[in-house]
C-alpha positions as CSV (number, residue, x, y, z in Angstrom):
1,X,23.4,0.4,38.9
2,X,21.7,2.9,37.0
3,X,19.3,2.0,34.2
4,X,21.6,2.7,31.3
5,X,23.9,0.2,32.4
6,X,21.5,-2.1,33.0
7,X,19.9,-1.9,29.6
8,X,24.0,-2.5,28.8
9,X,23.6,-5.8,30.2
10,X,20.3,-6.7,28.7
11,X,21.6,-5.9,25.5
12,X,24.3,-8.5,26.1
13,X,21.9,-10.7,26.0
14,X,20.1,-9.7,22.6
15,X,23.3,-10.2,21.7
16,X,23.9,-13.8,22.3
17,X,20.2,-14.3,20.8
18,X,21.3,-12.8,17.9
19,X,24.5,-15.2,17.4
20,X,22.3,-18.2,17.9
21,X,19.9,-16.8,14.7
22,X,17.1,-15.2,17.5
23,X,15.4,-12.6,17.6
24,X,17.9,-10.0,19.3
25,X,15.5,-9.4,22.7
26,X,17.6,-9.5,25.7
27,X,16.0,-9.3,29.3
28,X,17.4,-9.4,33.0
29,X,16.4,-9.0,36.4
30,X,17.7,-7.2,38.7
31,X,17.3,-7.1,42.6
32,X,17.1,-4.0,43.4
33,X,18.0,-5.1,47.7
34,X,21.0,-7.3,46.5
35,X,22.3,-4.7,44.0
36,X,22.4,-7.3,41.6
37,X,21.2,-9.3,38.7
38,X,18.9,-12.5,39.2
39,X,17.8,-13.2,36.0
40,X,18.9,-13.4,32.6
41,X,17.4,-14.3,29.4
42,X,17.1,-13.9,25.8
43,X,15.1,-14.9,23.0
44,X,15.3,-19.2,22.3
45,X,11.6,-19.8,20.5
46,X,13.3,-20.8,17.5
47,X,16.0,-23.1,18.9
48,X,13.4,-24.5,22.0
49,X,10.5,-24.6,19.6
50,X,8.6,-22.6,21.6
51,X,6.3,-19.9,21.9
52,X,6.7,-18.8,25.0
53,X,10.6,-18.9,25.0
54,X,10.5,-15.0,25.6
55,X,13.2,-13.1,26.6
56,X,11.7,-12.0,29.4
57,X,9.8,-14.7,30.8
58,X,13.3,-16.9,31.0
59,X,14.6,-14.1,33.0
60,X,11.5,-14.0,35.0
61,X,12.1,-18.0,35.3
62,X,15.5,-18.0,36.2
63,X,14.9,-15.4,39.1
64,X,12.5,-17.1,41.0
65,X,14.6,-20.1,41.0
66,X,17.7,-17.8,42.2
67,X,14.7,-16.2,44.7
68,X,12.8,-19.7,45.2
69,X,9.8,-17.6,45.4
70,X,7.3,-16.5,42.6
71,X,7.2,-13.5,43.7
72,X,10.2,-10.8,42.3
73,X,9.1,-7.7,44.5
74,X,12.4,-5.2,44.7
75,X,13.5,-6.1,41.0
76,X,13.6,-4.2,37.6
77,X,12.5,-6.0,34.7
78,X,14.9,-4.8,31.9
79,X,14.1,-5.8,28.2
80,X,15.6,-4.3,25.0
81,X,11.8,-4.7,23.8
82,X,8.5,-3.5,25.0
83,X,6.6,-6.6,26.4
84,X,4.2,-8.4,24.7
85,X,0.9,-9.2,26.3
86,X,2.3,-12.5,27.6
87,X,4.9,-11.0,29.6
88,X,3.1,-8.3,30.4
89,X,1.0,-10.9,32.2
90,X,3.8,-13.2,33.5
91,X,5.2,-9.6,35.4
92,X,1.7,-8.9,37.0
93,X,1.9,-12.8,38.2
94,X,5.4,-12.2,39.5
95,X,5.0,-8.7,41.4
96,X,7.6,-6.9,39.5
97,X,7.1,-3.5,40.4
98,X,9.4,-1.6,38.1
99,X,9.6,-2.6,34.3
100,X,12.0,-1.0,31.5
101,X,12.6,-1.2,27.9
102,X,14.5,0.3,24.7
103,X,12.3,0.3,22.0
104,X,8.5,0.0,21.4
105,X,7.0,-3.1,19.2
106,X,4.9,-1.9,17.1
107,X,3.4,-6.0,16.2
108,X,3.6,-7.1,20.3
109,X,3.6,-4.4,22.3
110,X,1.5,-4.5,25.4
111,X,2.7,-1.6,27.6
112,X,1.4,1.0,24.8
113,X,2.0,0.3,21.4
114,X,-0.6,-2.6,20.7
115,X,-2.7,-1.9,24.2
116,X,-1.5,-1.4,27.6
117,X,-2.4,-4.0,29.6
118,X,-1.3,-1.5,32.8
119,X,-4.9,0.1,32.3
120,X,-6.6,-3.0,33.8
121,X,-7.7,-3.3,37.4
122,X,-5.0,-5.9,38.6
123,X,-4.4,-6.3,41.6
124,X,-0.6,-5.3,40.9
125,X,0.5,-2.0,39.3
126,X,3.9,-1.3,38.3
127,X,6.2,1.2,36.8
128,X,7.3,1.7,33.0
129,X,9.9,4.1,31.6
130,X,10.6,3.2,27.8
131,X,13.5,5.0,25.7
132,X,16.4,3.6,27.0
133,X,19.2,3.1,24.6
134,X,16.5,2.9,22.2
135,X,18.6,3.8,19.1
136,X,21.1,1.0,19.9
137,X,17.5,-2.1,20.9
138,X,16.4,-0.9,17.4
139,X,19.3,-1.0,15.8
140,X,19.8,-5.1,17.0
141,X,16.2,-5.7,15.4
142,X,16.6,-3.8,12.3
143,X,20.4,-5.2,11.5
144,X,18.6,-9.0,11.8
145,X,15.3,-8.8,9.9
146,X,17.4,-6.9,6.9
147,X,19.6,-9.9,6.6
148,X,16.3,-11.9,7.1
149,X,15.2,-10.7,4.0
């Protein structure tokens, strides 16, 4: 799959955050070896109650179980949103070695737009490329916090 259609299928998943009254971030996982996805997830801290009820780190939960490993080497992390410094951190725990997203967060960010966490000396480095379908991420956000206000 190339990356456009997988930012199609993470934005399927901002999607059903949005219906649910989330924040429209959609993430997935996909195994790069299997040619396929392993993880999916979208935005749930309002309807969990909780914080860390990322987009991404669902998806990041739900592969491991597919995987039963911790470890996610040969994936793409796909998001419709830059990662924030928790996820950033959740992908450096979980060896994901190739990360993209749509748009930049300008609030969250942690691969650029706040800091960039991939400066740091871990002891795992992986690959960003931002921009993709970044009209249509943004689009999501700014349609949902308009009729926010």
């Amino acid at each position: 799959m190339n990356h456009i259609s997988l930012m199609k299928k993470a934005l399927l998943q901002a999607r059903r955050a949005l219906a649910k009254d989330e924040v429209p971030i959609g993430a997935i996982i996909f195994d790069v070896t299997e040619n396929k996805i392993i993880g999916r997830g979208y935005n749930k801290k309002e309807s969990a109650n909780n914080p860390i009820a990322h987009a991404e780190i669902i998806a990041i939960q739900k592969a491991c179980k597919n995987r039963k490993n911790w470890r996610l080497p040969n994936t793409i992390l796909v998001s419709t949103v830059e990662p924030c410094a928790m996820c950033v951190g959740a992908i450096i725990q979980a060896r994901i070695p190739h990360v993209i997203f749509g748009c930049s967060d300008k609030k969250f960010g942690a691969l650029g737009s706040i800091v960039d966490l991939r400066d740091k000396k871990w002891n795992h480095k992986f690959e960003v490329e931002s921009g993709i379908l970044e009209t249509e991420c943004k689009k999501l956000l700014r349609e949902f916090f308009a009729e926010m206000r």
